[in-house]
Every structure is written in structure tokens, then in C-alpha cells.
PLY file of the C-alpha trace (Angstrom):
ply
format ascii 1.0
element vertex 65
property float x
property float y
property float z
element edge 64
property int vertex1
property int vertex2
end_header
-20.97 -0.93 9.56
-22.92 -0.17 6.48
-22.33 3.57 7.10
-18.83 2.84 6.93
-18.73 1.99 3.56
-19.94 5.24 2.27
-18.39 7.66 4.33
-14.78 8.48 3.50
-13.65 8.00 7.53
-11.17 5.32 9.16
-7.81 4.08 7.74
-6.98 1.36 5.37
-4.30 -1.07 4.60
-3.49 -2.13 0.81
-1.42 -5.06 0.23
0.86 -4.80 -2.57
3.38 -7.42 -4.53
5.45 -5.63 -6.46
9.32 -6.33 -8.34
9.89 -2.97 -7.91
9.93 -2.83 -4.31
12.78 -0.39 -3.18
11.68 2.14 -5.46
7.99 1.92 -4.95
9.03 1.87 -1.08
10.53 4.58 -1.23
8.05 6.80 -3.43
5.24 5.85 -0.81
7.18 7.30 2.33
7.96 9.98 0.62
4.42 10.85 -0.18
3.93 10.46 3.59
2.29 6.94 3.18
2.71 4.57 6.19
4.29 1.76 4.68
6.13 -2.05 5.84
8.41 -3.55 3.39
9.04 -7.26 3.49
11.07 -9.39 1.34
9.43 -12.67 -0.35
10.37 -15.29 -3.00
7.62 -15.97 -5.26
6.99 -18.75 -8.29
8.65 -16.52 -10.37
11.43 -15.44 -7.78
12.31 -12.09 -5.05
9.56 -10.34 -4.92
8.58 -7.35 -2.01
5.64 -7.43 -0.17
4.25 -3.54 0.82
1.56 -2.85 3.43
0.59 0.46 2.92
-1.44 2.22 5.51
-3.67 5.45 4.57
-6.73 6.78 4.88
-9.68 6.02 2.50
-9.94 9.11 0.49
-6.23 9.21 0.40
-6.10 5.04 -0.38
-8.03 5.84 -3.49
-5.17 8.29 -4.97
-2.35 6.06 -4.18
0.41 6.19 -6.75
-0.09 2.91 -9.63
-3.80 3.09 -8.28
0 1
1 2
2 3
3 4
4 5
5 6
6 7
7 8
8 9
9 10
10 11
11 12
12 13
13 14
14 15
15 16
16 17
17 18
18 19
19 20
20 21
21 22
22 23
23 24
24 25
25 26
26 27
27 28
28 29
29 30
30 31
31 32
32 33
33 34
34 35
35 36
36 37
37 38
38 39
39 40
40 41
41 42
42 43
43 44
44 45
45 46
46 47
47 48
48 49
49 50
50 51
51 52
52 53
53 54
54 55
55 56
56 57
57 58
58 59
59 60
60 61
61 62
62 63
63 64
């Protein structure tokens, strides 16, 4: 487990809350990024939920990063 943490292997999934969820959606697939989109409502109102999947090297250069 320790090993893991230093060696660049494995997948990853980032949570992300975001108002600009169509167009940050769509900039992630596009980039080849396994990504979920889900639809919330927040304190503030609609907000999107993203669960992007990617590996760790890749995780690191993630658009917004």
C-alpha cells in the first residue's frame, strides 16, 4: 500500500462540483476522460456533480487542475 503512493500505477476517481457542468462535461470526454455527470441542487442552487475517472499521472494534468 505504501508503494502505491509513489508509483504513478492504478486509476483514480476525482469528484468535482462545478456550475459549469455541461461544458466541463463535455471538455473531459473529449479529452478521453471517463466521466459520470449527475445533476444536484446545492445551498446556492443546480449544481453538477462529475466523477472523473483517470489514471494517476494523467489525474494530475486534468484540465482546472
Amino acid at each position: 500500500m505504501t508503494l502505491q503512493r509513489w508509483l504513478p500505477f492504478g486509476e483514480q476517481v476525482v469528484r468535482v462540483f462545478t456550475r459549469e457542468g455541461v461544458v466541463l462535461f463535455e471538455r473531459l470526454k473529449s479529452e478521453g476522460y471517463g466521466v459520470t455527470r449527475f445533476q444536484g441542487e446545492g445551498r446556492d442552487g443546480a449544481v453538477t456533480m462529475l466523477f472523473v475517472q483517470a489514471g494517476r499521472a494523467k489525474a494530475r494534468r486534468a484540465p482546472g487542475a
